[in-house]
C-alpha positions in Angstrom: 0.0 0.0 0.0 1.8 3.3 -1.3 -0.2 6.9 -0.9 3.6 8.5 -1.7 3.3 7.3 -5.7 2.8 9.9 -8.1 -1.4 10.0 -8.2 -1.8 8.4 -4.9 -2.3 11.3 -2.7 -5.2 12.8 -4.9 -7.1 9.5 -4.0 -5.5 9.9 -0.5 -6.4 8.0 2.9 -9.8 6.4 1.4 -7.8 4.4 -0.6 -5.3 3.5 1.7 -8.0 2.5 4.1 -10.5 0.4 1.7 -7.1 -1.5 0.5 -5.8 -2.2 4.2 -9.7 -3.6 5.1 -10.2 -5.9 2.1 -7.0 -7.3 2.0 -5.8 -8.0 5.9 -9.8 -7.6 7.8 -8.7 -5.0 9.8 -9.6 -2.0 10.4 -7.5 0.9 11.1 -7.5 2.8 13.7 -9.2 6.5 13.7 -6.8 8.9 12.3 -6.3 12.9 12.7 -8.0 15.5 10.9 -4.2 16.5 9.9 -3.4 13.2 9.4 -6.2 12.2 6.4 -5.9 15.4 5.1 -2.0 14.8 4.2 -1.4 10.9 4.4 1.8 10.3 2.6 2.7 6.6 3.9 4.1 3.3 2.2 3.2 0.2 4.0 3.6 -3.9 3.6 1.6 -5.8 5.7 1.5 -9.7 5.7 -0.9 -11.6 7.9 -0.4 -15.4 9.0 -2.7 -16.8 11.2 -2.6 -14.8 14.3 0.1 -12.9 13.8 0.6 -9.8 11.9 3.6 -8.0 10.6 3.9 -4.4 8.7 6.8 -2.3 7.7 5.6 1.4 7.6 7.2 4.6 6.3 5.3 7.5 6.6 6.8 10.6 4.8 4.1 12.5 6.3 3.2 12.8 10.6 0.7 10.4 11.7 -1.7 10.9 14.8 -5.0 8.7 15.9 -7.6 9.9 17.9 -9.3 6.5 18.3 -7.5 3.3 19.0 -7.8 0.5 16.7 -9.7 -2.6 17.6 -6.6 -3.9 19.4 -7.3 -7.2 21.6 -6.1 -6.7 25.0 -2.8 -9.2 25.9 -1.8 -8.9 22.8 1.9 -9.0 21.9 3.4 -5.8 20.1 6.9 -5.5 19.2 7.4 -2.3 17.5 11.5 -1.7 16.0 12.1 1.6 14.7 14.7 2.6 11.8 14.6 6.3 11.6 12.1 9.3 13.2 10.5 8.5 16.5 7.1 6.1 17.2 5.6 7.4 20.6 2.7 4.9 22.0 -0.2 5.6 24.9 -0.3 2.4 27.0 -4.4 3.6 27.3 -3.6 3.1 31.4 -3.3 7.1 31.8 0.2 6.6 32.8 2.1 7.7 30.3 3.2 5.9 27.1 6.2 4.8 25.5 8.9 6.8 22.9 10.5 4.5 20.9 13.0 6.2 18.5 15.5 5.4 16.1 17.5 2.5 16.6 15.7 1.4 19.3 12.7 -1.5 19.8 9.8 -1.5 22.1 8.4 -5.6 23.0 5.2 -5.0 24.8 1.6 -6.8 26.3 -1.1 -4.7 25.2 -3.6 -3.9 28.7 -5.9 -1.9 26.7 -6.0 0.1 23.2 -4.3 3.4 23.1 -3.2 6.1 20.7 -0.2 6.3 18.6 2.2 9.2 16.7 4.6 8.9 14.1 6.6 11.8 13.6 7.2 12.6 9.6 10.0 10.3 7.8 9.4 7.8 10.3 10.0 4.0 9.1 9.6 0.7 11.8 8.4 -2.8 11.4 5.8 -3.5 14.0 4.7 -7.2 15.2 1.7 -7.6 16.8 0.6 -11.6 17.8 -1.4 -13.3 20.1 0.6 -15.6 22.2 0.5 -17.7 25.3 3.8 -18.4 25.2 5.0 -14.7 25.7 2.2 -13.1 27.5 3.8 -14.4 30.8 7.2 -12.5 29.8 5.3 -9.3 29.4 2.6 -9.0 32.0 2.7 -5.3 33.4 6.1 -4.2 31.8 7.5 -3.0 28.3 10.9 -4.1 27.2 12.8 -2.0 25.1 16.4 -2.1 24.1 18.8 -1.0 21.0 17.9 -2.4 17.6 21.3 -3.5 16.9 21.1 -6.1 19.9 21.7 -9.7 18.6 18.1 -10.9 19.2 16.9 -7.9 17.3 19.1 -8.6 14.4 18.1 -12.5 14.1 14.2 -11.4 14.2 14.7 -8.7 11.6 16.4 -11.0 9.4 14.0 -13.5 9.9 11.2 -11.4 9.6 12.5 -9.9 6.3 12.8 -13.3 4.9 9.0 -13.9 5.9 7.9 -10.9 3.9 10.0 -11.9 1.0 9.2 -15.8 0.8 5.6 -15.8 2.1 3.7 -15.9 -1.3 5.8 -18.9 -2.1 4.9 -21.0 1.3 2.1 -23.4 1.5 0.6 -23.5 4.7 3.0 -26.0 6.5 5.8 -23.4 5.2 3.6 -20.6 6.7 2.7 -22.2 10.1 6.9 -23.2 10.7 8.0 -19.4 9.8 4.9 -18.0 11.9 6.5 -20.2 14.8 10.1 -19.2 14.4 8.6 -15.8 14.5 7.5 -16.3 18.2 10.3 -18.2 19.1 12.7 -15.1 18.0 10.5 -12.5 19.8 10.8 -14.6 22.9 14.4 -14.5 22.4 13.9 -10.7 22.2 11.9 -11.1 25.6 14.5 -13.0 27.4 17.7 -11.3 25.9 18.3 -14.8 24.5 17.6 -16.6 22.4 17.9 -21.2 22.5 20.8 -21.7 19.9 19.5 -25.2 20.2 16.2 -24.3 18.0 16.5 -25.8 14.3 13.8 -23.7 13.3 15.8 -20.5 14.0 19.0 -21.8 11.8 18.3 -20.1 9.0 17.1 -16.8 10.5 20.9 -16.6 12.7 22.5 -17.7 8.7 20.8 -14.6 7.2 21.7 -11.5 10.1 25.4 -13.2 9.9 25.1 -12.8 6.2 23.5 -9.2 6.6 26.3 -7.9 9.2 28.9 -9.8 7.1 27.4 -7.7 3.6 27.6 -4.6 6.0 31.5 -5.0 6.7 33.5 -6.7 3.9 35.9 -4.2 3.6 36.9 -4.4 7.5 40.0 -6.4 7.8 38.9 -8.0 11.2 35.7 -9.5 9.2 35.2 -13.2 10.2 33.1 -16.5 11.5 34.2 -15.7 15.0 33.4 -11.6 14.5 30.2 -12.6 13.4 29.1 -15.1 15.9 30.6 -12.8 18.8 28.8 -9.8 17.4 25.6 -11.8 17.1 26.4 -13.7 20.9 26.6 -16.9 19.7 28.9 -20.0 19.7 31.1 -20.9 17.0 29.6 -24.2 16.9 25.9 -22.7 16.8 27.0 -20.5 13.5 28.6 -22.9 12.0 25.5 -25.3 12.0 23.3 -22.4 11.0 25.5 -22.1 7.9 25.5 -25.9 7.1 21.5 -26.0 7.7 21.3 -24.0 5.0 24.2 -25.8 2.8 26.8 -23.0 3.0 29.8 -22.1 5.7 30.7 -18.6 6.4 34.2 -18.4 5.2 32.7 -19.5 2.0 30.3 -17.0 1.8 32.4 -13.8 2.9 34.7 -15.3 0.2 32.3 -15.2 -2.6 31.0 -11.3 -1.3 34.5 -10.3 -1.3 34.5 -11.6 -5.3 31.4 -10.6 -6.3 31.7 -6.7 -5.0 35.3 -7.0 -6.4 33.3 -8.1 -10.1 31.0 -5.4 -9.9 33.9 -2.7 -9.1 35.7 -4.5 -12.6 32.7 -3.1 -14.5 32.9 0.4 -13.4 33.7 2.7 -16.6 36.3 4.6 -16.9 37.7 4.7 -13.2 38.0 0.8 -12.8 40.9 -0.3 -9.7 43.6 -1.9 -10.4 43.8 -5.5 -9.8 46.1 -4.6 -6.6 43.8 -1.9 -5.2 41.1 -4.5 -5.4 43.2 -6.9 -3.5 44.1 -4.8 -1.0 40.4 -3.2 -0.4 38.8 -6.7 -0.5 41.3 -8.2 2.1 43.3 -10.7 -0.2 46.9 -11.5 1.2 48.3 -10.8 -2.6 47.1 -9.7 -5.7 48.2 -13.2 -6.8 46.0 -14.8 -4.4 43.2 -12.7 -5.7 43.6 -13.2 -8.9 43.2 -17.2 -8.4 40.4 -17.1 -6.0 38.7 -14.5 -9.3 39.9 -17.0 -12.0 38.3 -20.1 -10.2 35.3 -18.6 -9.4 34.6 -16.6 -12.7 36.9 -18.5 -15.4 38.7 -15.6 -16.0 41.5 -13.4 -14.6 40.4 -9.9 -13.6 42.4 -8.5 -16.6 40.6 -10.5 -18.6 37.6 -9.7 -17.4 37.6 -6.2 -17.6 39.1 -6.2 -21.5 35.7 -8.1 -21.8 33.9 -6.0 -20.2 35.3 -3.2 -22.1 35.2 -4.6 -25.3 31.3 -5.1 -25.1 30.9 -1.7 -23.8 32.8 -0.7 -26.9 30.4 -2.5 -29.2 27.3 -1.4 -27.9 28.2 2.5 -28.4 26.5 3.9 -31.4 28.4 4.8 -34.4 28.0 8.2 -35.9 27.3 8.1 -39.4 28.9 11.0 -41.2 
């Protein structure tokens, strides 16, 4: 759902709202005069069972003056990328801030308003759960967003949204469960690195810190399962439940991003530079690792790539 497209905010909230009922059955909560009047927000929502997850950005401020029709002891787990979410617990003490890098796990006790201030974006979690209820009676958790538990949920949750059209309801039900399972890990401040189901979600944030720092010389297996509070052990047979290891992985990164730099026209590195930026002992270590894994030399490959460029430049006809 996307009132920010070119079009979109002549048809404005009405359309956001009819699209958000017929598609989830839910209804939205009662919004400010300000806020219908300029609703500029992109949303994906996905629904699975119980449980429903949206990642919001809302260009515009949003501000309710009537609560949604929020179930009480519900389970709400609100993560926040940039701008500020600020919450009413509907108790009339007070509410919660939850900015920028920062999460809020919470037990709904009764519906309450919400504001997002403008450029705000957050994935928010909301499940009913018998599981975490007891964690969460009377209290709000919240914590930085860069906190191992926080990073395995986010990378699970982001492979939900991006696989969930291709699950069958088995598929479904098992990534709706990890889900839990992960927030509870948020709950506790840890997570059991026992779980098979939550293999592949602690394969993907070691993937996602390793894509964030390739070019840091001190990148490796034992960074990432210290910066993600795990054992070697427990990363290693996260990476092997999902048929990879993570040498191999930061490896092929390393190559690929080294490709892609190959490509770049007319200021392309020199085969040392890229060496030495992509952490290679040598340039003739890197140039074996790039011949093995793209049957050619990086000289050759960039004459190739610079030949076809060549071709595919009109001629002028005089």
């Amino acid at each position: 759902m996307d009132s920010t497209l070119p079009g979109a905010a002549a048809r404005g909230f009405d359309a956001y709202r009819n699209k958000w009922d017929s598609q989830l059955g839910a209804r939205l909560p009662g919004f400010s005069s300000a806020t219908t009047g300029d609703f500029r927000v992109r949303a994906h929502a996905v629904r699975m069972r119980d449980l429903m997850m949206v990642d919001i950005h809302g260009v515009s401020g949003i501000r309710t003056e009537r609560p949604a029709n929020s179930v009480e002891g519900e389970i709400q787990l609100y993560v926040v990328s940039s701008g500020a979410y600020t919450l009413d617990d509907g108790s009339g003490r007070g509410g919660y801030t939850v900015s920028a890098g920062q999460f809020l796990l919470r037990r709904l006790e009764r519906p309450g308003n919400f504001e997002m201030q403008p450029h705000t974006t957050a994935k928010v979690i909301a499940a009913m759960s018998s599981t975490l209820e007891p964690l969460l009676r009377k209290r709000g958790i919240t914590g930085a967003a860069e906190s191992a538990e926080i990073r395995l949920l986010m990378a699970h949750a982001n492979m939900v949204r991006t696989m969930l059209a291709d699950l069958g309801p088995d598929g479904a039900h098992a990534a709706r469960n990890a889900l839990i399972e992960l927030v509870k890990g948020a709950a506790l401040g840890r997570f059991d690195d026992m779980e098979p189901r939550l293999a592949p979600a602690l394969a993907q944030a070691a993937k996602d810190l390793a894509d964030r720092r390739l070019a840091d010389p001190e990148l490796s297996p034992a960074l990432l399962a210290r910066e993600l509070n795990v054992s070697m052990r427990t990363l290693q047979r996260a990476f092997a439940a999902v048929g990879e290891s993570a040498n191999t992985y930061i490896r092929y990164r390393r190559l690929e991003e080294a490709r892609l730099a190959l490509t770049a026209s007319p200021d392309r590195p020199s085969v040392s530079e890229l060496a030495a930026y992509w952490q290679f002992s040598d340039s003739s270590h890197f140039i074996r690792a790039f011949k093995k894994a793209y049957g050619r030399t990086p000289a050759e490959y960039a004459r190739a790539i610079g030949t076809a460029e060549e071709r595919a430049v009109p001629r002028r006809v005089v």
